[in-house]
N, C-alpha and C positions, 0 to 999 in steps of 0.2 A: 396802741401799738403803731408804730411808723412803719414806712412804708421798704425799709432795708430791712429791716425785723422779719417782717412779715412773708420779705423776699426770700431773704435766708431759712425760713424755716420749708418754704418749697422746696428748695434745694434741697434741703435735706432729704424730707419725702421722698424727692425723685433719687438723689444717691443710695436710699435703701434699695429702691428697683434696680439698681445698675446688674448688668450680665454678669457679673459675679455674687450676688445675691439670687437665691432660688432658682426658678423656673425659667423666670426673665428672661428670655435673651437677646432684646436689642430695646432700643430706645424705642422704637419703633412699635413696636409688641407691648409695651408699657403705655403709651399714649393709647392705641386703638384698645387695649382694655379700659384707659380709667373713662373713655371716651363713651364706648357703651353701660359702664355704668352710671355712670353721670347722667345719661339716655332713664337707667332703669329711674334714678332715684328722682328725677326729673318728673318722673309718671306715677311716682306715688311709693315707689318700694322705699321700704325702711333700713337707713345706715346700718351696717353690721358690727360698728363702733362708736361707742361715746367720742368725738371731736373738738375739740378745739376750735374746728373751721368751722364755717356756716355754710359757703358756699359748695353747692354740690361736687364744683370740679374739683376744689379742694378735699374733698371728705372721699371720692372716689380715688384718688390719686393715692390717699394715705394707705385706704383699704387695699390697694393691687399691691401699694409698697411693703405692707405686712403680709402679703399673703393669702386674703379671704376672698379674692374674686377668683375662682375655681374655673379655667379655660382648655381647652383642649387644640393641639395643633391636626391638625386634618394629616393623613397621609397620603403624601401625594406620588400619585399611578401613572407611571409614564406608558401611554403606548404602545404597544411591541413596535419597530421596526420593520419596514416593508423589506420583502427580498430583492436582491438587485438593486434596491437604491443608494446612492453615492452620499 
């Protein structure tokens, strides 16, 4: 497989995650997922899909971009505001 091939098929990966597909919503949010799981599979955990890729960051990438890394956004708790402050 060349090395355009191979390019373009990342792309693809990552245009399944784009903020119009699923949960996603920022590129941002897409990296720091496939990021930790790349961490998990790194440590011994088993892909949650048959791959094409070999390489971990590749087979995590694919996995967030279908869907199967399960993540939760924290809510976040502003403060109350003090009285009299400007």
């Amino acid at each position: 497989m060349n090395e355009l091939n191979l390019f373009s098929r990342h792309l693809e990966v990552f245009e399944l995650a784009s903020p119009s597909h699923g949960s996603i919503d920022s590129k941002f949010r897409f990296i720091i997922l496939a990021a930790r799981r790349t961490r998990q599979l790194q440590g011994g955990s088993r892909p949650m899909l048959t791959s094409q890729f070999k390489k971990f960051t590749s087979i995590a990438q694919e996995e967030v971009a279908r869907g199967l890394v399960k993540f939760e956004i924290p809510e976040v708790i502003k403060p109350p505001k003090k009285r009299g402050a400007k």
